[in-house]
Structures are given as structure tokens and as C-alpha cells.
N, C-alpha and C positions, 0 to 999 in steps of 0.2 A: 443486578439489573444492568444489563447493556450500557444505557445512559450513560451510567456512572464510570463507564470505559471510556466517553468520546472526551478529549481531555482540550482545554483551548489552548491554541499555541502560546500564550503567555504562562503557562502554566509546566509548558511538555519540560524544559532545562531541571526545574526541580523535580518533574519527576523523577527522569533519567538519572537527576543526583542522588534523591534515596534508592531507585533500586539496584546501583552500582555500589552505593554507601550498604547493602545488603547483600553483596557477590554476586549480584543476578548477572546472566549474560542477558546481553539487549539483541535482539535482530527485529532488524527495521526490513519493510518492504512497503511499496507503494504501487496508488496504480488507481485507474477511473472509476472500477467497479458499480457501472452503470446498470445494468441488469445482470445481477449477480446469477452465476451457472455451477454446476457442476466442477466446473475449469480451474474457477476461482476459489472455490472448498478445497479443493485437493492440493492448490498451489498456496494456500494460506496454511493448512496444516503440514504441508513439507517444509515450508519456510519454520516454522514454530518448532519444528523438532532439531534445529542449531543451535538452541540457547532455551533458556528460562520463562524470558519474555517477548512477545511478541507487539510490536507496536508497527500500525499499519497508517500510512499515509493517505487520505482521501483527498485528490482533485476536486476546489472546491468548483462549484458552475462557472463562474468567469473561467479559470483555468481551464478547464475541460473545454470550453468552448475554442479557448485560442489553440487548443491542440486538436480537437478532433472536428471544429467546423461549428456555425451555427444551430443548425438541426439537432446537437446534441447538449447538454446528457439529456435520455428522457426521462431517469427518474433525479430529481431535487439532490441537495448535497447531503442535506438533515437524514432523509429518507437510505440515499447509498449508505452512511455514516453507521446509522442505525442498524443496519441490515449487516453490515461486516462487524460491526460490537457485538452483534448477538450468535457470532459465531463463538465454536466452545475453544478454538485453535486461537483467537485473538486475544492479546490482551488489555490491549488500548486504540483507542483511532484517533487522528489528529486531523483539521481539515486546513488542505493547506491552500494559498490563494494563488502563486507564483506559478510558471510553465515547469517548472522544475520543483521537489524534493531539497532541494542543496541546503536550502537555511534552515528546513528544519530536520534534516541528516546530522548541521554543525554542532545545532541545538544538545540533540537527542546521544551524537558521537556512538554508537552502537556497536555493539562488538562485530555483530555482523551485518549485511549491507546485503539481500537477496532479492535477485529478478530473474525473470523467465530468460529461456533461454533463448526467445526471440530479441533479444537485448544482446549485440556485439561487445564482450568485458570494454574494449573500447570506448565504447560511448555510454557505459552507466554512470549514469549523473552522480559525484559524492565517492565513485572507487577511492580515485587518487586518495583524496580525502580520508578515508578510513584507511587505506596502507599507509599514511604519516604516520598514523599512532598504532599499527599495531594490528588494526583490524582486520577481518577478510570480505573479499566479497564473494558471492557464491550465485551461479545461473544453475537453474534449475527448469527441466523441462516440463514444459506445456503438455497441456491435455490433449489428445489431437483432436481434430475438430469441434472442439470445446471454446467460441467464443463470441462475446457481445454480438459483432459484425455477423457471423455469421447466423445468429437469433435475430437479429435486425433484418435483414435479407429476407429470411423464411418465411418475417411475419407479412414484411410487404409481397412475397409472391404470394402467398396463402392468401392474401386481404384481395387481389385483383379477381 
């Protein structure tokens, strides 16, 4: 059952412990996943195929709000949360509350560290962080015309 995937952040370190204490490779990625698309299926099961496990970060509502604006998310955190668990590419979801990923990247220590390729290797939050110990990070391209904003748009021109 999904559920049993969304794991709370007191919780994520012990994870991370058994399934490295089990040789799994960890790859972590994160991201708003506000009205889940096409974009984000394709970009969760390419991230999944670097490693073992798949553990996905959800921006919780506060967060999401400080980065993309008042107006958003429009769907709840529980509900994003839910919806990326229940995918067959994930294998954990964690919701995080901070404008960043970073504490729970430090938590989690992952072998691998994947974002779209809209992300300059320069500014992904936690790189540095995983090349101390070893890890990699990896950008990976985007869907074209595959995303939220742009299903946000459509729906408001299509509504007038």
C-alpha cells in the first residue's frame, strides 16, 4: 500500500541505515509535485533506474508556498505525498517542511542525489554534500512541454 511508503522525517535516518546495512543504493530526488503529469512519471522512473531505492522528497505546503508564491500548491501535501507513493518507480516519500531538501539529503546521505536538468549542477542543493562522501549527482532531462505551470495556464485560459 502506498501509505506505507510515506515515511516521517524522524523516521527517514533509520531507514537509510537498514537499507545501506542491506547494500542497496539510495537515489534521492525531490521536487513540488503539485499536480502530478506525465513529466514527473518519466522523471521518477529515470531517477529509479541509478540505484536500488528510490526515496523522493515532497515540499511540504509551507515550503511550496515560500518558493512558488501564495496561490500555490493546489493540491495538500498528504494528497501530493500519496500520489508519488503510489507510484510503481518510488520507493519511499518523505515530506519535508524547509525551502530546501539539505537536512533531509544529510539524513538520508544517498548514493545518488538526481534533478532535472533544469537545475544548473551548480546550485543543486546537497551536490557538494554527496561528492564529500563519495556520491554522485546526476541532471537528468525534462519532459518537453511536460509541466505543472504549464497545466496551470491551460486550465486558467480554457476556464475564461
Amino acid at each position: 500500500m502506498s501509505k506505507d511508503k510515506i515515511v516521517a522525517l524522524s523516521k527517514v535516518k533509520s531507514l537509510s541505515s537498514r537499507l545501506k546495512s542491506k547494500k542497496k543504493k539510495i537515489v534521492f530526488t525531490n521536487g513540488c509535485f503539485d499536480i502530478i503529469h506525465i513529466g514527473h512519471v518519466k522523471y521518477l522512473e529515470r531517477a529509479k533506474a541509478f540505484g536500488d531505492v528510490l526515496i523522493v522528497g515532497v515540499n511540504s505546503d509551507s515550503s511550496m508556498k515560500k518558493i512558488k508564491g501564495s496561490k500555490r500548491p493546489i493540491m495538500g501535501q498528504d494528497d501530493r505525498a500519496g500520489i508519488v507513493a503510489g507510484l510503481e518507480s518510488v520507493d519511499y516519500v518523505a515530506i519535508f517542511n524547509e525551502a530546501t531538501p539539505f537536512n533531509l539529503i544529510r539524513s538520508i546521505r544517498p548514493d545518488v542525489l538526481v534533478k532535472g536538468a533544469d537545475w544548473k549542477p551548480n546550485k543543486i542543493v546537497g551536490a557538494e554534500f554527496i561528492k564529500s562522501y563519495g556520491g554522485r549527482t546526476i541532471s537528468i532531462p525534462l519532459v518537453k512541454g511536460k509541466s505543472t505551470s504549464l497545466i496551470i495556464r491551460k486550465i486558467i485560459k480554457k476556464s475564461k
